[in-house]
GUTOR-282066 format. One record per residue (C-alpha): x, y, z; residue number from 1; residue in one letter. Coordinates in nm, 4 decimals, decimal comma. Example, Ala and Ser with C-alpha at 12.3 -4.5 7.8 and 13.67 -1.06 7.14 Angstrom:
<pts>
+----------+----------+----------+-----+---+
:        x :        y :        z :   k : r :
+----------+----------+----------+-----+---+
:   1,2300 :  -0,4500 :   0,7800 :   1 : A :
:   1,3670 :  -0,1060 :   0,7140 :   2 : S :
+----------+----------+----------+-----+---+
</pts>
This chain:
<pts>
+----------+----------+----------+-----+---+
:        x :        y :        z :   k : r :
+----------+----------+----------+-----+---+
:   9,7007 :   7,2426 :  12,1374 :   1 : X :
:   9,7093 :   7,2090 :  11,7830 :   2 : X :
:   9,3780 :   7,0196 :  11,5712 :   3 : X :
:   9,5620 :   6,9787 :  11,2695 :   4 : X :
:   9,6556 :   6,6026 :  11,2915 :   5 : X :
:   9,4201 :   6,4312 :  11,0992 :   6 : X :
:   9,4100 :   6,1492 :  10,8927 :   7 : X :
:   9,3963 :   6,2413 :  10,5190 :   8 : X :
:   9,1087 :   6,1865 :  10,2945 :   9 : X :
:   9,2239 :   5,8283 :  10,1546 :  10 : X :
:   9,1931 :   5,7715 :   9,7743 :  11 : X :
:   9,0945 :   5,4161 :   9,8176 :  12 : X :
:   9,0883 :   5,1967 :   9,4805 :  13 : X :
:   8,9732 :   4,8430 :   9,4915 :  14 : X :
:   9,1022 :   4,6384 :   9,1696 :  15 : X :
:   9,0503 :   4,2484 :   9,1020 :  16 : X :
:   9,3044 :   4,0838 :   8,8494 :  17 : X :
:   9,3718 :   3,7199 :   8,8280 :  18 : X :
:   9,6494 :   3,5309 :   9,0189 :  19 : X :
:   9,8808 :   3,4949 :   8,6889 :  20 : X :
:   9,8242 :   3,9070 :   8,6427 :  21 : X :
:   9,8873 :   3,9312 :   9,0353 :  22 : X :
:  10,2906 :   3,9818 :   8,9935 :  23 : X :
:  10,3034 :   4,2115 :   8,6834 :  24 : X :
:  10,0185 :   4,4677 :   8,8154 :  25 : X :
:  10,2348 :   4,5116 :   9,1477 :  26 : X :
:  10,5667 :   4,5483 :   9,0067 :  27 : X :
:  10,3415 :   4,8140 :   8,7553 :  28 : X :
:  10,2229 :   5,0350 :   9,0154 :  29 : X :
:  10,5636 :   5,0126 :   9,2609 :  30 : X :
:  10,7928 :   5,1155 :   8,9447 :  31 : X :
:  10,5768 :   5,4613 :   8,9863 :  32 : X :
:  10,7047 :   5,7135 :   9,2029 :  33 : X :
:  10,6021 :   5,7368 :   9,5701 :  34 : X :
:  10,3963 :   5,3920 :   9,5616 :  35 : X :
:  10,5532 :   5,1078 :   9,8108 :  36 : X :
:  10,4196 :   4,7579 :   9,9294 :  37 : X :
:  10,1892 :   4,8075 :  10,2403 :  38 : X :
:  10,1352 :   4,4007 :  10,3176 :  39 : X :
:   9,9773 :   4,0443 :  10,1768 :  40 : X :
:   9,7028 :   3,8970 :  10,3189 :  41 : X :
:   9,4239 :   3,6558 :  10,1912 :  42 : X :
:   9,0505 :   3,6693 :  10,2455 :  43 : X :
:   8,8093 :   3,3968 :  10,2276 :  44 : X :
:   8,5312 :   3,4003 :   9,9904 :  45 : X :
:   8,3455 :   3,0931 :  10,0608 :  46 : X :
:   8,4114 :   2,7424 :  10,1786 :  47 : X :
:   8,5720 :   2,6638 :   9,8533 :  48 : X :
:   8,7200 :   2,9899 :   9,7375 :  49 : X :
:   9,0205 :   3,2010 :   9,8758 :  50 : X :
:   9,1667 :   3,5327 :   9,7387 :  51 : X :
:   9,5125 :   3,6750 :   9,7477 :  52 : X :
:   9,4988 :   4,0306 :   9,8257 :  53 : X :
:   9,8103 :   4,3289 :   9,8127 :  54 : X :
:   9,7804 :   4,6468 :   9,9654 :  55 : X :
:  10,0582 :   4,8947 :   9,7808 :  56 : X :
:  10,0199 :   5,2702 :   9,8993 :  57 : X :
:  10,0148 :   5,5769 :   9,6860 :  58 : X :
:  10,2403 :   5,8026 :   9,9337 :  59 : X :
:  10,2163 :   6,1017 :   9,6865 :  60 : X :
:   9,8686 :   6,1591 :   9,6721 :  61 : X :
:   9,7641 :   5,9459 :  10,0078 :  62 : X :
:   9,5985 :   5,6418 :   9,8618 :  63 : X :
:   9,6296 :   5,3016 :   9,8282 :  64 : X :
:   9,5084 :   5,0530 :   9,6169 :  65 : X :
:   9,4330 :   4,6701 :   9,7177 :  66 : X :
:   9,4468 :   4,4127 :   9,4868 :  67 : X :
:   9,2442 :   4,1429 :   9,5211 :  68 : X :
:   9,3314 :   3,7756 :   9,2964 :  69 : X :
:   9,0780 :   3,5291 :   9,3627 :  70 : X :
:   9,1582 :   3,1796 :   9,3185 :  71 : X :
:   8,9360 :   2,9491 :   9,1588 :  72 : X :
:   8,7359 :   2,6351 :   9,3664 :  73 : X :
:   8,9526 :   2,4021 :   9,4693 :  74 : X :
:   9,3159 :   2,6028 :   9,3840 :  75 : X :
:   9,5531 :   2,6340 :   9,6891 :  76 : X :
:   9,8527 :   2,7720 :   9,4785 :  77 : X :
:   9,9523 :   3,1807 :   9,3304 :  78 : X :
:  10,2998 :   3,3057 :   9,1553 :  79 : X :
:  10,4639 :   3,4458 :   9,4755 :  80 : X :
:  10,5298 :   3,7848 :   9,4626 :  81 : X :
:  10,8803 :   3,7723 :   9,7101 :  82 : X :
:  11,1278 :   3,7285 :   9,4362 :  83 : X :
:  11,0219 :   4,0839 :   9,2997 :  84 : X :
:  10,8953 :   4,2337 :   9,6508 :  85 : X :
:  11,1055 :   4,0671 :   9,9463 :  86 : X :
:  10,9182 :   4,2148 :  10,1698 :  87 : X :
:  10,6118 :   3,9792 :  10,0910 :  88 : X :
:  10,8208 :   3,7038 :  10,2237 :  89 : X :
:  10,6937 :   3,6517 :  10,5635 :  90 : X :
:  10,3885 :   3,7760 :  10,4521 :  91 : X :
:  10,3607 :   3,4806 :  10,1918 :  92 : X :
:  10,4671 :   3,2167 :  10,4252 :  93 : X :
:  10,1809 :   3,3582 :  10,6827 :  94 : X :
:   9,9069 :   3,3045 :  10,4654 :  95 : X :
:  10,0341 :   2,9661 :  10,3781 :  96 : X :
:  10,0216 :   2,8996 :  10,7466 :  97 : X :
:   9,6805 :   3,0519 :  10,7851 :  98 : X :
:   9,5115 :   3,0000 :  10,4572 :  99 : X :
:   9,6187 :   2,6968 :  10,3694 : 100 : X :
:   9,7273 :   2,8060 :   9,9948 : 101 : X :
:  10,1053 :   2,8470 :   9,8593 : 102 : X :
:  10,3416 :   3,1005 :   9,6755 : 103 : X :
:  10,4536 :   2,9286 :   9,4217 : 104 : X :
:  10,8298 :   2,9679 :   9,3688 : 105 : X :
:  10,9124 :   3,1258 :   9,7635 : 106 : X :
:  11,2600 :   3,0966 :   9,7700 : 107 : X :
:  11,2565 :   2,9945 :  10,1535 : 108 : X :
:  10,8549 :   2,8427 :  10,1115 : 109 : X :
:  10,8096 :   2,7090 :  10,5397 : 110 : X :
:  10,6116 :   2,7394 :  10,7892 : 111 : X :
:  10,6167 :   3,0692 :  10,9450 : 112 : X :
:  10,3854 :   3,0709 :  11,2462 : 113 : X :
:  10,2630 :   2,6896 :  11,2923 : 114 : X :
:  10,5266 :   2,4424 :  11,4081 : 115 : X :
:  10,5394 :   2,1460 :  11,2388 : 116 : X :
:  10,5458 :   1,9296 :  11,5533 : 117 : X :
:  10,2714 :   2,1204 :  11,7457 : 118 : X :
:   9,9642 :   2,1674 :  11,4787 : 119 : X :
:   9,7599 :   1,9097 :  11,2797 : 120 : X :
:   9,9077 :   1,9466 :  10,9238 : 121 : X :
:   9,5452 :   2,0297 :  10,7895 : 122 : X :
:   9,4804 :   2,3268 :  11,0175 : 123 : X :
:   9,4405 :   2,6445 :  10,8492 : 124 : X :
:   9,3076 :   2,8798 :  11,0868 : 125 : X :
:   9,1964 :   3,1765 :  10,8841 : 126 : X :
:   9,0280 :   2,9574 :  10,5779 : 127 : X :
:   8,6560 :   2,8547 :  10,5411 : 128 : X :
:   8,7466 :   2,4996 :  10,5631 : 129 : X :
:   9,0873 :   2,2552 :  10,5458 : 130 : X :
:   9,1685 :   2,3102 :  10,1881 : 131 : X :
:   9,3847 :   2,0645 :   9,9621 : 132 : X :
:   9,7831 :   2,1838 :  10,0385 : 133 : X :
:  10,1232 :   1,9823 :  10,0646 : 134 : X :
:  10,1826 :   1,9243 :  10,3995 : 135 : X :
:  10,4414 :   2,1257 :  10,5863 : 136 : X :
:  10,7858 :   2,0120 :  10,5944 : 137 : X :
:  10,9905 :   2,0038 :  10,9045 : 138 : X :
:  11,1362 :   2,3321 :  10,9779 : 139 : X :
:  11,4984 :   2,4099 :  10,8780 : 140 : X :
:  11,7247 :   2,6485 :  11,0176 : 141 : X :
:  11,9700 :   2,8413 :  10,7845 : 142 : X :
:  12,2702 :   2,6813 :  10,8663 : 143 : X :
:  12,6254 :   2,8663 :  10,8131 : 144 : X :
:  12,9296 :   2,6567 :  10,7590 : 145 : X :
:  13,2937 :   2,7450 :  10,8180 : 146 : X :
:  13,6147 :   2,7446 :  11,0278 : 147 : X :
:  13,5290 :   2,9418 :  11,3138 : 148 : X :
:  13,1953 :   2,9616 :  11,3156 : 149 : X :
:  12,9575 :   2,8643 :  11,6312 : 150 : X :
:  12,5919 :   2,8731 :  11,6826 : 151 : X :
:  12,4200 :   3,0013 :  12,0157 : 152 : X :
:  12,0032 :   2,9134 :  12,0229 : 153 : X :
:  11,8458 :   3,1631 :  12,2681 : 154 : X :
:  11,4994 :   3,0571 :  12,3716 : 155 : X :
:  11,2219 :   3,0318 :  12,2934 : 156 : X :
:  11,2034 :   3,0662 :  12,7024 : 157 : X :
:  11,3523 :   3,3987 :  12,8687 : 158 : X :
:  11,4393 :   3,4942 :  13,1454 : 159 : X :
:  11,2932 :   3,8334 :  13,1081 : 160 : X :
:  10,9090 :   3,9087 :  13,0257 : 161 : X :
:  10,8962 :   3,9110 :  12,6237 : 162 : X :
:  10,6449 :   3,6219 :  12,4444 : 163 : X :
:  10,8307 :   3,3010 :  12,3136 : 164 : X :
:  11,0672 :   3,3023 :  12,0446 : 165 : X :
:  11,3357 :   3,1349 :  11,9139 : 166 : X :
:  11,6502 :   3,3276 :  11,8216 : 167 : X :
:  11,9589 :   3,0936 :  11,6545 : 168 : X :
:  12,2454 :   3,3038 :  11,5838 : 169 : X :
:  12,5922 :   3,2143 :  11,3960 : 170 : X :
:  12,8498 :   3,3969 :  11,5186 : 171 : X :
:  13,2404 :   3,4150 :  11,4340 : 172 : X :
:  13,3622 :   3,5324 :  11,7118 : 173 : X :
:  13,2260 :   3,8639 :  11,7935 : 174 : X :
:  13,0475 :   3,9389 :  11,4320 : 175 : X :
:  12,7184 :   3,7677 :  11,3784 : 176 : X :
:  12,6622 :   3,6447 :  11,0273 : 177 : X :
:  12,3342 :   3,5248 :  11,0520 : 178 : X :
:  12,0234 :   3,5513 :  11,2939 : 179 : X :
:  11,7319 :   3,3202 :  11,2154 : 180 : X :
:  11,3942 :   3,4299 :  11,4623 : 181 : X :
:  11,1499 :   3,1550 :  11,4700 : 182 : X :
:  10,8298 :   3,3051 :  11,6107 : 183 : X :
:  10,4302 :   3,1343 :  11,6280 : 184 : X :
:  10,4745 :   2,9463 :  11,9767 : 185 : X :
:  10,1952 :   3,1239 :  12,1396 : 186 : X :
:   9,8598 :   3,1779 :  11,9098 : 187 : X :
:   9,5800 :   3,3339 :  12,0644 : 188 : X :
:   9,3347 :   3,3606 :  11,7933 : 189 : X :
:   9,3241 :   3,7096 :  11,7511 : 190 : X :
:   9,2181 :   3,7470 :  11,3677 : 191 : X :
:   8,9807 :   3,4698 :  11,3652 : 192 : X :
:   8,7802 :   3,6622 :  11,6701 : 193 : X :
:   8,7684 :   4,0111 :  11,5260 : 194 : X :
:   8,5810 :   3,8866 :  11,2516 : 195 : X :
:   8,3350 :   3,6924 :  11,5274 : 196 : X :
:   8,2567 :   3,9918 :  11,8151 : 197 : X :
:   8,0338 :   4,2001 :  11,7898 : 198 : X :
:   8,1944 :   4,5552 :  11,6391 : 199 : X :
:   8,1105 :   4,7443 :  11,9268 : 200 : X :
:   8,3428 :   4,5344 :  12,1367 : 201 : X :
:   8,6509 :   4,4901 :  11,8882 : 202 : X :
:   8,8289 :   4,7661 :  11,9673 : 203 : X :
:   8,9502 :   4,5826 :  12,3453 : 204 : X :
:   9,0528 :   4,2681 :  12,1103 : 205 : X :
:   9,1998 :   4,5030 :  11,9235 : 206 : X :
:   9,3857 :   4,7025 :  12,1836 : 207 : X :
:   9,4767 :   4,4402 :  12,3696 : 208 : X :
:   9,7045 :   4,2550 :  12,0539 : 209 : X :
:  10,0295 :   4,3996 :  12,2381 : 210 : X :
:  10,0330 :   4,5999 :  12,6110 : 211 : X :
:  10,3368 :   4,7775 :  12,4301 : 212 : X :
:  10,1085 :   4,9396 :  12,1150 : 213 : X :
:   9,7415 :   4,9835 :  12,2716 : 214 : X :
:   9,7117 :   5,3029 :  12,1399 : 215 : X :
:   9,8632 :   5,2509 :  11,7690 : 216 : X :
:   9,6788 :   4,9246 :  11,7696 : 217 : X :
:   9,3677 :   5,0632 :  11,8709 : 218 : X :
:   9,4420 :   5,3943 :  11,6345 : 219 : X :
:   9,4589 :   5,1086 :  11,3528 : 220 : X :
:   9,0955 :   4,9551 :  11,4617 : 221 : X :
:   8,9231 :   5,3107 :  11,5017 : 222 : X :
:   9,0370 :   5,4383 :  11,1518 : 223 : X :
:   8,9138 :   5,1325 :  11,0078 : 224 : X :
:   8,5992 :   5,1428 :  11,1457 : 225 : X :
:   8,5880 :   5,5526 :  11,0231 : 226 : X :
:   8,6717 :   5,5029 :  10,7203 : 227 : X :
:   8,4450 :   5,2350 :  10,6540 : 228 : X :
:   8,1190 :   5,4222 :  10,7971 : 229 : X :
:   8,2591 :   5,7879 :  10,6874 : 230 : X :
:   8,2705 :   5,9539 :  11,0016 : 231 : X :
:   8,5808 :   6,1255 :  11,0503 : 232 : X :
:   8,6957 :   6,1971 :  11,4549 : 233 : X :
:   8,6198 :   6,5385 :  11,5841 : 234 : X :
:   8,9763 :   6,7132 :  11,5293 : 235 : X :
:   9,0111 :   6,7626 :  11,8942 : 236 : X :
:   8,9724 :   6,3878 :  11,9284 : 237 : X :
:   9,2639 :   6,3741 :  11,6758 : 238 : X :
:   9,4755 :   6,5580 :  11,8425 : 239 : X :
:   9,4192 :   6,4100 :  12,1171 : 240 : X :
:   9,5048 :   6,0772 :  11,9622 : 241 : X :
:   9,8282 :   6,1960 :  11,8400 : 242 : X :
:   9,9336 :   6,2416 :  12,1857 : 243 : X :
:   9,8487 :   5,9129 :  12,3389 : 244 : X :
:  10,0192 :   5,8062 :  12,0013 : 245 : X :
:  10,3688 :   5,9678 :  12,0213 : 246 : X :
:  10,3643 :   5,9491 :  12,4658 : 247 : X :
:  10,3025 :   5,5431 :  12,3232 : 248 : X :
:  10,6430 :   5,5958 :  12,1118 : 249 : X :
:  10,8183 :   5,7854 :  12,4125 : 250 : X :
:  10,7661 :   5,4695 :  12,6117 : 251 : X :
:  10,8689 :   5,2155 :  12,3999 : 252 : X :
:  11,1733 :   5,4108 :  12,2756 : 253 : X :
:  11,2985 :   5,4863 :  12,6150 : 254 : X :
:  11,2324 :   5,1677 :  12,7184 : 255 : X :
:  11,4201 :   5,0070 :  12,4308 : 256 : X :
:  11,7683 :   5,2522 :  12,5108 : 257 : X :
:  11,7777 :   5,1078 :  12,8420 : 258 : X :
:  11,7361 :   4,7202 :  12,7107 : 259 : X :
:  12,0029 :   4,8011 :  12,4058 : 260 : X :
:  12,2196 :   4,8453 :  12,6721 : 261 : X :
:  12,1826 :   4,5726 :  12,8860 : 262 : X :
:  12,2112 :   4,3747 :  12,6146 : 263 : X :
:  12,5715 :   4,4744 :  12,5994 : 264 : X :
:  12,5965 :   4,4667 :  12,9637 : 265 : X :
:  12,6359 :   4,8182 :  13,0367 : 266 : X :
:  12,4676 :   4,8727 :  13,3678 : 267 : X :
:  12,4412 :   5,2347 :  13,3814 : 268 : X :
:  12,2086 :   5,2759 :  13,1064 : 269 : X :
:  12,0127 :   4,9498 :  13,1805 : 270 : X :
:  11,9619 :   5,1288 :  13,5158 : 271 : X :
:  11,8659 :   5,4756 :  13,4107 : 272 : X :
:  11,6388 :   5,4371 :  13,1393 : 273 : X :
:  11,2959 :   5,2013 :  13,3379 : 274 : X :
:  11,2265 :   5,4958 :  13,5766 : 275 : X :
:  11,1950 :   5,7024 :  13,2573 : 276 : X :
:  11,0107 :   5,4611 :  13,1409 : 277 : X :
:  10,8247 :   5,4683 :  13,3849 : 278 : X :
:  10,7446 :   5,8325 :  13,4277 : 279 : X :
:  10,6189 :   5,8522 :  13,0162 : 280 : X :
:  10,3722 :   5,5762 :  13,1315 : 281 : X :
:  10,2890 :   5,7829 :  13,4318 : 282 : X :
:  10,1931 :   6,0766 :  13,1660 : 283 : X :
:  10,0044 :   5,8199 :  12,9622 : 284 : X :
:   9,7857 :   5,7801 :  13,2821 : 285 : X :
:   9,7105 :   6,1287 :  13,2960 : 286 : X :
:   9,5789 :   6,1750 :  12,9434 : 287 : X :
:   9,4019 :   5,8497 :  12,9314 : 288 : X :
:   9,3223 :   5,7070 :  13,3071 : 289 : X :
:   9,5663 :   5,3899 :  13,1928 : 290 : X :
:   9,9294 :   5,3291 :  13,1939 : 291 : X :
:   9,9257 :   5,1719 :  12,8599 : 292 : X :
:   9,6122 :   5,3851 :  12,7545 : 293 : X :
:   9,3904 :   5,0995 :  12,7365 : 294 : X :
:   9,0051 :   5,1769 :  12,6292 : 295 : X :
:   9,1059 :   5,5380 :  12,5226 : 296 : X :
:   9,0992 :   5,5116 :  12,1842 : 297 : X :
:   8,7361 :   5,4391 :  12,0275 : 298 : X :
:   8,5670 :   5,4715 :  11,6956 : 299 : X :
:   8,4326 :   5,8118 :  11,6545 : 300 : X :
:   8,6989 :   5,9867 :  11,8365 : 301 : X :
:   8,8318 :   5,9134 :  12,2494 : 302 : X :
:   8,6411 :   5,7870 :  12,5401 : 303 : X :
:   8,7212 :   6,1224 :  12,8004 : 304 : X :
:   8,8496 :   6,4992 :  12,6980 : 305 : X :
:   9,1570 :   6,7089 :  12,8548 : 306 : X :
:   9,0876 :   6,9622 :  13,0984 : 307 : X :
:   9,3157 :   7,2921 :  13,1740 : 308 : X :
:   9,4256 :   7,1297 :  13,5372 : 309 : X :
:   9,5615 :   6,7698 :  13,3170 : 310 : X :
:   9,6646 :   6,9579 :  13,0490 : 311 : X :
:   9,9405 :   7,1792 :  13,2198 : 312 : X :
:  10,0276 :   6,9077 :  13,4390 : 313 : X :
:  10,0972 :   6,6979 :  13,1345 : 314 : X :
:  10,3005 :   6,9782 :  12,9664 : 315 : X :
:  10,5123 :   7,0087 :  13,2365 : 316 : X :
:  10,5728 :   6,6371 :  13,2913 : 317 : X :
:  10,6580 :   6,6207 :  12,9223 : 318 : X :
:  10,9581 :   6,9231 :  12,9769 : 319 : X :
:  11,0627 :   6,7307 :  13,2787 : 320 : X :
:  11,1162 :   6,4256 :  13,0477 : 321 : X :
:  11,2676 :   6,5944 :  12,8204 : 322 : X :
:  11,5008 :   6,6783 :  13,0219 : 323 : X :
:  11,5967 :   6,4233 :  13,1859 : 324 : X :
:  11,6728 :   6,2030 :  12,9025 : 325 : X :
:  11,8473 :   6,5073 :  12,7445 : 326 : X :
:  12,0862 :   6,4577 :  13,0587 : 327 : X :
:  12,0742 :   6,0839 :  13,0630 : 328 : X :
:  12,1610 :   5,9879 :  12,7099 : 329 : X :
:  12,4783 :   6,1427 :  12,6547 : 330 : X :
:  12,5929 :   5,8739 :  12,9696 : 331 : X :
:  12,5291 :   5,6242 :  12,6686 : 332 : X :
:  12,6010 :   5,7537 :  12,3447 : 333 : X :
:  12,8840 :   5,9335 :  12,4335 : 334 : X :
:  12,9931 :   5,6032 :  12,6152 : 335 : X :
:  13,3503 :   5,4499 :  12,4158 : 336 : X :
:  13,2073 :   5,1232 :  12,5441 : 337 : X :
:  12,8646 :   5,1359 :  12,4042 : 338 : X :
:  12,9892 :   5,3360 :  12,0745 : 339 : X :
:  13,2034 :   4,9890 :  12,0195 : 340 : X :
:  12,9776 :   4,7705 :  12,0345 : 341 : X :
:  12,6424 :   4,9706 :  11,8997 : 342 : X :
:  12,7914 :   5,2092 :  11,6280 : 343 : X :
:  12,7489 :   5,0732 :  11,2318 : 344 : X :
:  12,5565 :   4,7460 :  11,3552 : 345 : X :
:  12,2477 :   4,6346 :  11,2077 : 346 : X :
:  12,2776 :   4,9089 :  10,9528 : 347 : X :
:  12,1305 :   4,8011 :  10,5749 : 348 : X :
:  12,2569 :   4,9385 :  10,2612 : 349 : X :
:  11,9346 :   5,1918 :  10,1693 : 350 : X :
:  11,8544 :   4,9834 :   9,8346 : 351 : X :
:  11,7787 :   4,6413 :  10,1112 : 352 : X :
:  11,6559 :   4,8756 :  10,3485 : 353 : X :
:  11,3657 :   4,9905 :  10,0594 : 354 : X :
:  11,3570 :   4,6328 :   9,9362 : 355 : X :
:  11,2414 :   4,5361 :  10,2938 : 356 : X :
:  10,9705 :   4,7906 :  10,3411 : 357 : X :
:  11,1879 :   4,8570 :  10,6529 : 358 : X :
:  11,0444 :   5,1407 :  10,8733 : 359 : X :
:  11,0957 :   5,3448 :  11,1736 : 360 : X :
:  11,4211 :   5,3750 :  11,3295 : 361 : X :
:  11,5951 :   5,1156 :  11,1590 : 362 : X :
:  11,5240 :   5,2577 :  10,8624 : 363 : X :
:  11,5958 :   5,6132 :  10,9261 : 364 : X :
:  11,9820 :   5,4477 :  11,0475 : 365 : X :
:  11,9470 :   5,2540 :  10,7053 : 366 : X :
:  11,9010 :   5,6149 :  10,4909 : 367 : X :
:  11,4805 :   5,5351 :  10,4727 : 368 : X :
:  11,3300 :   5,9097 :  10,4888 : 369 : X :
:  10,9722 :   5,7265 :  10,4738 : 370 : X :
:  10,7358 :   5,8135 :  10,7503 : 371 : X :
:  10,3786 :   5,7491 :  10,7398 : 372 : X :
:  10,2997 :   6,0777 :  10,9578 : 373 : X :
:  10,4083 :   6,2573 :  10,6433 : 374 : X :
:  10,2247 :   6,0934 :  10,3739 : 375 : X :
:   9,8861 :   5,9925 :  10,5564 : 376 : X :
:   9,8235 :   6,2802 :  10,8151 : 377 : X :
:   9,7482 :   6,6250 :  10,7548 : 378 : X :
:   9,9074 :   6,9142 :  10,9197 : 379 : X :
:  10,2581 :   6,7779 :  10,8455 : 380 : X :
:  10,5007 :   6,9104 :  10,6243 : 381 : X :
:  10,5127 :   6,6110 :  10,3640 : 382 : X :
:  10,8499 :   6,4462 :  10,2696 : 383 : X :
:  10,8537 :   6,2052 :   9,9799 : 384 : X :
:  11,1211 :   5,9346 :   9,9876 : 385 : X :
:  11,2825 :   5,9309 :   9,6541 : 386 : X :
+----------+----------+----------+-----+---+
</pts>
């Protein structure tokens, strides 16, 4: 088992600049090579006092640097950053929601997560008190005019398992020309509580954000915690992690070939891929005593070891996998059916799929090379996205 995988030693740099400095600084550091946007959140200071903050990450030399603007008593507005980086955009409407304080000159400024016919109009969850903002404005769908064209609202009740959402699409014919995905029907409070329990109990909040990421999730909560106290995870532990990690990613990607295509209602792979499904989380169980590897994950490394008997048991089940879905998957990509209807769609140009901070396999199909194993974990050849 290798005990390479471990977290880099992060260059962290902490850097406070006013809101009207807030958009030149970013677009300073992302015109240098290797730096991209990481995400936008706000922090409260005091009851009075809010600050914008940007993460951007240094993927050459694994850092990062957060920016933090503070806003002076009383000030609910900051120069939005999404007309230089669009992938602030639902980052920016977020902390409106949650903060209470605007981007000035959003091209699409609305609510994002707080329905305007569900929430008092002076609720902003995440702030130190209701701070002075123009209320929000009834929510308007993107609406696409011409001969032909017909729209289908799915949701935000399914019929299958998934949280609520609201998907309008506008279709012509067979080609969709616009989704819109309204999302924030079910809150649970999530943020507002991590900063409430006590830290030794943060990581099941943490873990239990989404069933479907428990590990990365929890992954996310441990590092933070690591960082912050200096105590890096014994490298067996991080080895260990990086399995519950990628069996995590085996799951969810098996699980998502079968859905594609029953989405396009072809049966054989909707049928095929669960019991593989099922069989990663079986593995899962093994390393971790849970299916979705619940309470694994901790600060300071993983709550139980792998023995010899577990360990061959698990490297076996992996082969077995492996093949299995070698023999299953040409049944769908190989399919003239499914290459019809899957092949070229949803692909971005690679200069939107960069301006979107898009990630994973999207933006691998979209030309992307970026992949946080190789910039932020050692014992990986690194690959810099040019």
């Amino acid at each position: 088992m290798t005990t390479t995988l471990l977290p880099r030693a992060l260059n962290i740099t902490l850097e406070e600049v006013t809101p009207a400095e807030l958009v030149s600084r970013v677009t300073e550091l992302l015109s240098q090579p290797g730096w991209r946007f990481g995400h936008l959140t706000a922090r409260s200071l005091d009851t009075r006092r809010t600050a914008v903050e940007v993460l951007l990450l240094d993927t050459r030399h694994s850092g990062m640097t957060i920016l933090s603007a503070p806003l002076a008593a009383g000030q609910s507005e900051y120069p939005s950053l999404t007309l230089t980086i669009p992938a602030a955009h639902w980052a920016e409407r977020a902390v409106g929601d949650m903060f209470g304080i605007r981007a000035v000159e959003h091209p699409r400024w609305k609510s994002l997560l707080l329905h305007d016919d569900r929430w008092p109009l002076d609720l902003f969850p995440l702030a130190g008190s209701a701070q002075a903002t123009s209320p929000r404005e009834p929510y308007r769908f993107l609406q696409v005019t011409g001969q032909g064209i017909h729209e289908i609202p799915v949701g935000p009740i399914h019929a299958g398992i998934i949280e609520p959402g609201h998907f309008r699409f506008s279709c012509l014919g067979e080609i969709i020309t616009n989704l819109e995905i309204r999302l924030g029907y079910q809150h649970r409070g999530i943020e507002k509580r991590l900063t409430e329990v006590p830290w030794s109990q943060a990581r099941y909040l943490a873990e239990s954000a989404s069933s479907d990421t428990a590990a990365g999730n929890a992954l996310a909560h441990a590092l933070a915690v690591e960082q912050l106290l200096g105590i890096p995870p014994p490298p067996r532990a991080a080895a260990l992690r990086t399995v519950a990690l990628e069996l995590e990613r085996l799951a969810n990607h098996i699980g998502d070939t079968g859905a594609l295509a029953g989405d396009i209602g072809y049966s054989p792979g909707s049928s095929l891929f669960p019991p593989l499904r099922g069989a990663t989380l079986a593995l899962a169980l093994l390393l971790s005593g849970n299916r979705r590897q619940r309470w694994f994950i901790q600060p300071g490394g993983v709550a139980r070891d792998l023995d010899d008997d577990r360990r061959r048991a698990l490297l076996a089940g992996v082969r077995e996998l492996a093949r299995r879905v070698t023999d299953h998957l040409p049944l769908v990509l190989e399919h003239p059916g499914v290459i019809e209807r899957m092949e070229n769609v949803g692909r971005l140009t690679p200069a939107l799929a960069c301006d979107f901070g898009i990630v994973g396999p999207a933006g691998r199909a979209s030309g992307s090379r970026y992949d946080v194993r190789n910039h932020f974990v050692e014992g990986v050849p690194r690959v810099v996205e040019s």
